[in-house]
N, C-alpha and C positions, 0 to 999 in steps of 0.2 A: 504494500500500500504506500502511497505517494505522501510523504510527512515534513512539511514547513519546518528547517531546521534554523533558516535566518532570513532577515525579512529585509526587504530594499526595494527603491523603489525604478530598477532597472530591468529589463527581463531576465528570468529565471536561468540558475545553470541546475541541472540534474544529477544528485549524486546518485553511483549506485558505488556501496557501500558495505560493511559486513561489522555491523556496528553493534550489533546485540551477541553475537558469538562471541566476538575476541573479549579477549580478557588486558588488551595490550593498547596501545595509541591507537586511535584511527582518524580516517578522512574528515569525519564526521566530527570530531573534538577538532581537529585542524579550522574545517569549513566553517561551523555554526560559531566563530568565535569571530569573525570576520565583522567591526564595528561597522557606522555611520550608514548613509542613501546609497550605500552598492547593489549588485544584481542580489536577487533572494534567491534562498538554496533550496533546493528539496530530496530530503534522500530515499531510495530503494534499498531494502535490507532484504534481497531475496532467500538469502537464508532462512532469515525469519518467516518470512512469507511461504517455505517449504515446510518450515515446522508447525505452521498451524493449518494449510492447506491440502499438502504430501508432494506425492514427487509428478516432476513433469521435465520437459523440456525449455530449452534455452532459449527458441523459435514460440515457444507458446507463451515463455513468462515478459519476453520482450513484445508480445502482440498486447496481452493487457496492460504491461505497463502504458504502450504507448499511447493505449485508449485515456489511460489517467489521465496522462500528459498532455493528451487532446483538448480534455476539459476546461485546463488554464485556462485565463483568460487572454493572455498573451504567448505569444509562440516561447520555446526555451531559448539561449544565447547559445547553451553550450552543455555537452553532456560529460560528466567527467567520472570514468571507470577507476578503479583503485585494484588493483594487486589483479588476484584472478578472474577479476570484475569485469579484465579489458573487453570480453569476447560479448560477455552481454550486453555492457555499454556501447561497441561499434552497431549489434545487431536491433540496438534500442536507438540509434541515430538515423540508423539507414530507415526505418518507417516513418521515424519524425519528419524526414526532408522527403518523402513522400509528397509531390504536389506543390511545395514550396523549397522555399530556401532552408539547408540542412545545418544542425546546431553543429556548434566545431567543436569537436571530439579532443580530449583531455587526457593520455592514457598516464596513469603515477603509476610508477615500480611496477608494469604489465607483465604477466605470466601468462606464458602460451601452455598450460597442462597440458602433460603426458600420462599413461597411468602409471609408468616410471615415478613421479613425481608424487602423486595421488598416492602409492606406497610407501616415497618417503614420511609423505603427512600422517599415514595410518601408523609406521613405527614411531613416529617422533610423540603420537595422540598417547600410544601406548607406554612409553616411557612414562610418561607423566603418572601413567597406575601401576605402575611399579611390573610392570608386564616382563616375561619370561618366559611364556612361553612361545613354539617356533610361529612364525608368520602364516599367512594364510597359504596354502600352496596356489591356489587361483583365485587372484584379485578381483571380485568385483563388490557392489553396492553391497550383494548380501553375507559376501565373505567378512566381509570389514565390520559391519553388523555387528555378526555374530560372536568374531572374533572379540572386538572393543566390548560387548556385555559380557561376553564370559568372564575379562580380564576385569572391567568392573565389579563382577559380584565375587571372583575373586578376591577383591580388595576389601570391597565392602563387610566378607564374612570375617575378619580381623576385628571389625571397627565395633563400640559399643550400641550399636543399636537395636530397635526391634526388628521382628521380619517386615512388621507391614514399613517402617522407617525406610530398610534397607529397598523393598519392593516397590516402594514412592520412587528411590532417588533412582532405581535402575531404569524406570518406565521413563521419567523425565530426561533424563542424560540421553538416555537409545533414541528419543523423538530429539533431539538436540545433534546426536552424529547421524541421526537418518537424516536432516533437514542438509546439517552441512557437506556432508560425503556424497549425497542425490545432488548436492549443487557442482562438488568439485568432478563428480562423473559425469554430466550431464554438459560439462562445460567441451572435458578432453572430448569428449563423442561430437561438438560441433567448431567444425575448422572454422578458424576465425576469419571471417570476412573480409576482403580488399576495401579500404575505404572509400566511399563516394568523396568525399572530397578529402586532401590533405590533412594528417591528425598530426596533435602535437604529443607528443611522451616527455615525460619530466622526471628526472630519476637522480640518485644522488651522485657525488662526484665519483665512488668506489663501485658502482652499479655496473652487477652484468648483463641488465633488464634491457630489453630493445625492443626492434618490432620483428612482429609476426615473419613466420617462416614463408618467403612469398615475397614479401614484400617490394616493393623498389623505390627506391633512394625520392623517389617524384611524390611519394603517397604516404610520407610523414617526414619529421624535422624532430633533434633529440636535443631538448634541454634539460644542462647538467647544472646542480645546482651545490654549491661545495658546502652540505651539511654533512657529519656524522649521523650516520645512519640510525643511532639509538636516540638522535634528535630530530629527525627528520618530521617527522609526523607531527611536530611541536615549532615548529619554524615559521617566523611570520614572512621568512623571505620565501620559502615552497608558497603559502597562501598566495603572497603579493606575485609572483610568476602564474600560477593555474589563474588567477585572476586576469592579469597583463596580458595573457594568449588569448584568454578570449576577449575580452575590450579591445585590444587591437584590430581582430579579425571585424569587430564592429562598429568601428571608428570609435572609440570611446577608453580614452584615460582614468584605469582607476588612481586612486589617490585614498 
């Protein structure tokens, strides 16, 4: 769902975000902090939007968003994808410029998912629960599943609680990596789109993030921005540039 994260009175740029999962900085703490009559934000947390709806496709969540988006009152300036966000927010751009002029695309620290990659997340998930035992032999949504609750009730039978306690917090957490794991599946399974018009990427000065597999030198531009990575997502100079890209692209000077 489409959520007013800062208010201005310039057109809209569109996060899409992952704001309610992480436990860490995000776009969304960067963007909604953003003072004074600039453009207004609005973010997409499809994560979220998987854990209380279920699972679908990249191509289906990018059609209702962009009906949301439709509703505005004014068109968007700019849509800006964050981490593994990139491929929804190109594919949420390309229906917005549908018929009219297309918002200019934002990609921060873009990851093109592999299920190589999707594996490393599933062991790095399991660390965190003190996991041990071997990996899944064949990776998919339901492997990873079952895998991460096992390794939770694992954990949980240690801890002081009741069963119904323990049985709460398994149901909750499993709809929490079923929301995120159907997102980062759903994403490797859709090749990410050739931009309709030129996209900007912003990454940090140490970044090995670029564009899509495909791509050519004509169909994005890569601004580096020289923050420490564990500051990045807290930099008013990352904001004042994802800003400046698109004010530029529309004649218009943020300040």
């Amino acid at each position: 769902m489409l959520e007013q994260i800062a208010e201005g009175g310039l057109p809209p740029i569109i996060l899409v975000d992952f704001a309610v999962f992480s436990v860490t900085d995000t776009m969304t703490d960067l963007m909604s902090g953003v003072p004074g009559p600039g453009r207004s934000v609005y973010r997409i947390d499809a994560v979220q939007d998987l854990e209380a709806y279920g699972d679908t496709t990249i191509a289906r969540l990018a059609d209702v968003y962009a009906r949301e988006v439709g509703e505005l009152p004014v068109r968007p300036a700019g849509v800006l994808g964050y981490c593994s966000a990139a491929t929804l927010a190109l594919e949420l751009a390309d229906r917005l410029g549908e018929g009219g002029d297309a918002p200019h695309v934002v990609l921060v620290e873009p990851t093109w998912l592999t299920p190589g990659m999707i594996g490393q997340e599933l062991g790095a998930l399991r660390a965190t629960l003190g996991a041990a035992a071997e990996p899944p032999a064949g990776l998919s949504l339901t492997t990873a599943l079952d895998t991460l609750t096992g390794d939770l009730e694992r954990k949980l039978a240690g801890e002081d609680m009741s069963e119904a306690e323990r049985e709460m917090c398994v149901t909750m957490m499993t709809r929490r990596y079923r929301a995120w794991f159907g997102f980062l599946f759903a994403t490797a399974a859709t090749p990410a789109p050739t931009p309709v018009t030129p996209v900007s990427l912003v990454v940090g000065a140490g970044s090995d993030r670029g564009p899509a597999p495909g791509w050519t030198a004509d169909r994005c531009s890569t601004d580096r921005v020289d923050v420490p990575a564990d500051g990045f997502l807290r930099s008013a100079e990352v904001r004042l540039r994802i800003f400046d890209l698109i004010d530029r692209r529309y004649g218009h000077v943020h300040r």
